[in-house]
C-alpha positions, 0 to 999 in steps of 0.5 A: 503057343500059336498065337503068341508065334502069331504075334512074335511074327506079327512084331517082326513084319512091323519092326522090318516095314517100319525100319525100310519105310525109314531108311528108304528115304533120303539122308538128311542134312543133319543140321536141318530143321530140330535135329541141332538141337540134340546133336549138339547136346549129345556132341557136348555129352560125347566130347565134355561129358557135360549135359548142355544146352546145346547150341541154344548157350553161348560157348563155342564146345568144339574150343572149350566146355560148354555150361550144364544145361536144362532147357531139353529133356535128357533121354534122347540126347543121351541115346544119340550119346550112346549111339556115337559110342555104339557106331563109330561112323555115326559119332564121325557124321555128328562131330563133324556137322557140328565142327563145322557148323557156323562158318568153323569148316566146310559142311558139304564134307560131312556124310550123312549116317544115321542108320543107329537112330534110325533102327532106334526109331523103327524099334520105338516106333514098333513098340508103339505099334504093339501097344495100341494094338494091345490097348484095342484087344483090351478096350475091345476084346474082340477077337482080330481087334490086336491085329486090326488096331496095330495093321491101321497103326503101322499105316498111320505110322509108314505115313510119317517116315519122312518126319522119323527120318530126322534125329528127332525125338518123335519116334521115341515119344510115341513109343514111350506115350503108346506103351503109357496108355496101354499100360493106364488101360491095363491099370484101370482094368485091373485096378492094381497097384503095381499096373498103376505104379508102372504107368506112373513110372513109364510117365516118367520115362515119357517127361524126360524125353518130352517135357510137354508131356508134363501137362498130362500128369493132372490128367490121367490123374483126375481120370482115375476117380471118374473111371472109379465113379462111372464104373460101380464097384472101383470105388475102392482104393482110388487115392492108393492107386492115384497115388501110386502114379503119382509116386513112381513118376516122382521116383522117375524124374527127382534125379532129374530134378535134383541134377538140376539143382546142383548143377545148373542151380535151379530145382526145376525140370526145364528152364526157358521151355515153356517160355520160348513156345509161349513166345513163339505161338504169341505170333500167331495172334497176328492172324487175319480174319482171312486166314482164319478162315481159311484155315479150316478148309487149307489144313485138310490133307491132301485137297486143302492146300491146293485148292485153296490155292487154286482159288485164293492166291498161292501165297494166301497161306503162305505165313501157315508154312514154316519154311516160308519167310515171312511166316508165323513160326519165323516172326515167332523164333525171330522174336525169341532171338531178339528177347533172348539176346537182350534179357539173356533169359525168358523166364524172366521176362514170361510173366509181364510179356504174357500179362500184356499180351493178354491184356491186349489179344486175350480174345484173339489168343483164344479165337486164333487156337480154334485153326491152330487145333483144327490143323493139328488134328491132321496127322500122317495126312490122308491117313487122318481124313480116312479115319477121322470120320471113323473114330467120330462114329467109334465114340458114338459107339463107346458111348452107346455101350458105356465102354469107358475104357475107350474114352480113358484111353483116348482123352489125353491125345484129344486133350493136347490137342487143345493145349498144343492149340492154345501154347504151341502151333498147328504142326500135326508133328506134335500130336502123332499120339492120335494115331493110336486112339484113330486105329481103336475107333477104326479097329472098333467101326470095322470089327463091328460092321464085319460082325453085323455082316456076319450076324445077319447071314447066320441062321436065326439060333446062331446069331441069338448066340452070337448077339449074347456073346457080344453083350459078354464082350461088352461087359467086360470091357 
């Protein structure tokens, strides 16, 4: 009863540092960066109760209903579409950004309130919290390993309320993609069919807030059968439990697909996608041979940017940052823009645009992804510089004891990394799944060294004890 009050406050003390961490900072303009992208959808939904594609189609939904759209995934327009029902302040503050978008009025007249997605925020945000921390007391069961893992976690995650101030889909994807992980742990530790059907499940849930999260299906797929052939005794009831994932996801996302098929006319889960973050990232093959170079030395937190501007030009990096003019992700976008205006579609057009890119840059398309990963690696800043190293050590360690677990639980997050390398950009926003795996090894790394430091200032008998109840721990992770 103690520990579970323990943890109920513990869940508190997250949910009430994270919501300041995210409220404290300044309202954001709510036309700046992503957040159009979902507000007009959810504008569409509130006013149309048509789920569109926002400002990406070519009808004006503040005169007339806009087309039913696919290019997004549903869940976070929907609960910005909820939110505006909720709070009527908020619904105000979103119409009239978007009434007022594109010369129709006068923006500056428009109050900034998204206090409703920012409590939203800082609930998902906390669940990813528990999560990792449940995940560390499994994978490790050590005593004090829930409490360390979520402690270092809600660092990682303060560290990143700027970005969760935005009206953007990060604090729910993390939270969604935290309890995902958790659960496949659970599952492979229990090796049940309803623990399996439920990550299977909250996958679902994941794609239809981000459909880049399509591309982990395979992959905790396949680490199924490798944990049942690394760890004897689970070979039994591999396919039953494969499947079972396989099958609650489909469950999960098919009235999704099936909404797509009646109403936009496509049995697909997203139309354009794929295609405009392949196009965007093609940009990035224009990279010299200085930037690549420096781009390992630039990426790193807090004394990459400035020394390498110190000694190389400020302007030396200057196509690495968004916001500047003349940068990879403007070149990208803009020739998007330019692609979408004369085809009218990407899709269409992927499939010669990516053989011809291939055929010329395939060798600078695979060169060029080693920064843009390097870049990702870095999530929450000074947070990762610190722990990095840590889960470097944390899975020498995993491995040493064969504890299968961590590398189960950790593999998607790294994977992606790669894969955001190759057809996305090096904004660590897209990997903040790593704060999770970075707590576990940081969690492991300190519990053992608070151990070894124990161990070493007991008496002789006790600390044989205490060497044979860690052999126990192990075991059972």
């Amino acid at each position: 009863m103690a520990g579970a009050l323990a943890r109920i406050a513990f869940a508190i003390l997250v949910f009430v540092t994270l919501a300041a961490a995210i409220m404290s900072r300044e309202g954001k303009w709510m036309m700046g960066f992503d957040q159009p992208f979902y507000l007009s959808i959810a504008y569409d939904l509130d006013r149309h109760h048509v789920f569109s594609n926002g400002i990406l189609d070519t009808v004006d939904s503040t005169v007339q209903a806009p087309p039913p759209g696919m290019f997004f995934s549903p869940l976070y327009p929907l609960m910005i579409a909820a939110a505006m029902k909720v709070d009527d302040r908020f619904a105000e503050s979103v119409r009239c950004f978007i009434e007022t978008d594109d010369d129709r009025g006068d923006p500056n007249t428009c109050k900034v309130d998204a206090r409703p997605m920012h409590v939203l925020h800082a609930l998902f945000l906390t669940l990813a919290v528990l999560s990792i921390g449940w995940a560390a007391g499994t994978i490790l069961s050590w005593p004090g390993a829930f409490y360390a893992a979520g402690t270092i976690a809600t660092v990682g995650i303060v560290a990143e309320a700027e970005l969760f101030s935005f009206v953007m889909t990060e604090s729910v994807w993390l939270g969604l993609y935290s309890l995902l992980m958790l659960v496949f742990v659970l599952a492979l530790k229990s090796w049940r069919i309803r623990d399996f059907a439920a990550a299977g499940g909250i996958l679902g849930i994941l794609c239809l807030t981000r459909p880049s999260y399509l591309a982990i299906v395979p992959i905790l797929l396949g680490v199924i059968p490798a944990y049942a052939w690394c760890c004897r005794g689970r070979q039994a009831r591999t396919v039953r439990n494969v499947a079972a994932v396989a099958l609650a996801f489909a469950i999960v996302v098919t009235p999704w697909l099936v909404r797509n098929a009646v109403s936009v006319g496509k049995l697909r889960f997203t139309e354009e996608y794929g295609s405009a973050a392949l196009i965007e990232r093609f940009a990035y093959n224009d990279m010299t041979a200085r930037e690549f170079a420096l781009a390992f030395p630039y990426c790193v937190p807090v004394v990459g940017p400035a020394a390498v501007k110190g000694l190389f030009g400020k302007y030396s990096m200057a196509r690495f940052q968004w916001n500047h003019e003349g940068s990879f992700f403007y070149a990208g976008r803009a020739h998007r823009v330019e692609l979408w205006a004369t085809h009218g579609s990407l899709d269409r057009i992927i499939g010669g645009l990516v053989r011809d890119e291939m055929r010329q840059n395939w060798w600078r398309h695979l060169v060029t992804s080693i920064p843009l990963a390097w870049c990702g690696i870095w999530v929450s800043g000074l947070f990762s510089l610190i722990l990095a190293p840590l889960f470097a050590w944390a899975c020498f360690v995993a491995a040493r004891e064969r504890n299968m677990l961590f590398f189960a639980y950790a593999l998607p997050a790294l994977l992606l990394i790669g894969l955001h390398g190759v057809i996305g950009n090096h904004y660590s926003r897209y990997n903040l799944g790593l704060i999770g795996p970075f707590a576990l090894g940081a969690a492991l790394v300190m519990l053992r060294a608070t151990a070894s430091r124990r161990s070493d200032e007991m008496p002789a008998p006790a600390r044989v004890r205490a060497t044979a109840a860690e052999r126990r721990a192990s075991r059972v992770s």
